[in-house]
N, C-alpha and C positions, 0 to 999 in steps of 0.2 A: 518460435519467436523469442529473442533476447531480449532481455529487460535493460536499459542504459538508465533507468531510476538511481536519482544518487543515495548513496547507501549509507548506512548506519556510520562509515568509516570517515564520513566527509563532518561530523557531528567535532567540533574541538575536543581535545582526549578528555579534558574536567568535566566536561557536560556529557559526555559519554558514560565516562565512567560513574556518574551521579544518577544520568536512567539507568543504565545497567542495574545499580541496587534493588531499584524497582521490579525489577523482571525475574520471572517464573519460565523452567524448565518443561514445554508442552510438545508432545509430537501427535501427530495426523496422519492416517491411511490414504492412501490414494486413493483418490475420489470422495475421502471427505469434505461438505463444504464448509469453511473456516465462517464465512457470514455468507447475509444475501442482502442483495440490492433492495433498498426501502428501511431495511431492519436499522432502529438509533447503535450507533457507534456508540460500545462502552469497551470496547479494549482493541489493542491492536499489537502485532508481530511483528519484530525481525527474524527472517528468517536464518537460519544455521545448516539445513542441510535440506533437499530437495528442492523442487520446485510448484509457485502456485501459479493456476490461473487467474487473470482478470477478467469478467466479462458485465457484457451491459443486455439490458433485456433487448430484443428488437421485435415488435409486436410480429407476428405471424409466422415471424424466422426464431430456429435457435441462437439461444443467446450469443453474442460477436465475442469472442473472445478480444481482450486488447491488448493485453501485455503477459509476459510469463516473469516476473520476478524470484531468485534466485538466491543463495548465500548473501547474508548481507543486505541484503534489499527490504526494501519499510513493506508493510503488504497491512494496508487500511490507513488512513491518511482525515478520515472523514472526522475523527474522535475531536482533531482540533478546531473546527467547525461549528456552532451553532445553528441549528438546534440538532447536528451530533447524526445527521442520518446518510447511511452508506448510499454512497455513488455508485457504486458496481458491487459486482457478488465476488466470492473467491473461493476456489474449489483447489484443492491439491491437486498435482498434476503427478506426484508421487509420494512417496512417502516424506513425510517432511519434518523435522526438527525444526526448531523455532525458539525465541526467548518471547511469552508475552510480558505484555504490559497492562496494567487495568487504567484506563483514560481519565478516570477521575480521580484518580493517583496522580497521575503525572501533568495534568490540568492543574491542579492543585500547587505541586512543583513550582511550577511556572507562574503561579499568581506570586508566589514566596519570592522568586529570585528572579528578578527579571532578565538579569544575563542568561542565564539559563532559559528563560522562558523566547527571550530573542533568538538563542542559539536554536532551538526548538522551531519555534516558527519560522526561521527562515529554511530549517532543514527541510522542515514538513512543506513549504510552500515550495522549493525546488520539486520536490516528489510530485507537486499538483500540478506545475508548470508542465515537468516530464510528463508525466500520465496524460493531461493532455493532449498532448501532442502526438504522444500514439494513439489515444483514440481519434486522432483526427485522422491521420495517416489510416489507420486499418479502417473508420469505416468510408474512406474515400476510395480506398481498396476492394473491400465487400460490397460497395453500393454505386458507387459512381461508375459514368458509363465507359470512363476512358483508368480509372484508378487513380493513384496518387500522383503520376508521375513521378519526379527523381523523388527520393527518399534522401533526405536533407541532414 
């Protein structure tokens, strides 16, 4: 499953390079999980190299995987949110490279400069509109009787 989440690259280069400063050097083993679904959102990834899973609980079934996020790609979205708690879990799908971020760093950011903080929200609200949308598609896929039909 490809990820078409808009990516860290779609962020204006100033406000980029302004989180950027922010960000720490972290890698993961496959099959590490980066968070879980419920747990509050206090930091979050772009990733640099590998790939993570997205999945969401589905009572009695294993968890629906929804999306694979890849280079570049935001992986936790929930940080900008109140009251801050993850929508889905995310597990490495291989070994992964990453830059994080700590949430309440860059929350913070964003109360300071508000161009900044719009560039930011409107980043982060793309990635939520995306994510959506695959998880609508995959679980119309996993659960419905006929699936998604076209893939849009």
């Amino acid at each position: 499953m490809t990820s078409t989440t808009t990516s860290a690259g779609s962020l204006p280069a100033k406000h980029r390079e302004r989180l950027m400063r922010t960000a720490r050097e972290v890698s993961f083993d496959e099959g590490t999980r980066l968070f879980a679904e419920g747990r509050r959102a206090d930091r979050f990834w772009i990733i640099r190299t590998g790939m993570v899973t997205l999945d969401l609980y589905v009572p009695g079934r294993r968890a629906a995987v929804i999306e694979s996020p890849g280079p570049a790609q935001l992986a936790g979205w929930s940080w900008h949110f109140r009251p801050y708690p993850r929508y889905l879990g995310a597990e490495a799908l291989s070994p992964v490279r990453a830059w994080e971020f700590d949430a309440e760093a860059v929350r913070a950011l964003c109360a300071q400069d508000a161009e900044f903080g719009r560039a930011i929200a409107e980043w982060v609200g793309h990635v939520v509109a995306d994510r959506l949308h695959a998880a609508r598609i995959r679980l119309l896929d996993l659960y419905a009787p006929y699936g998604s039909g076209s893939r849009i």
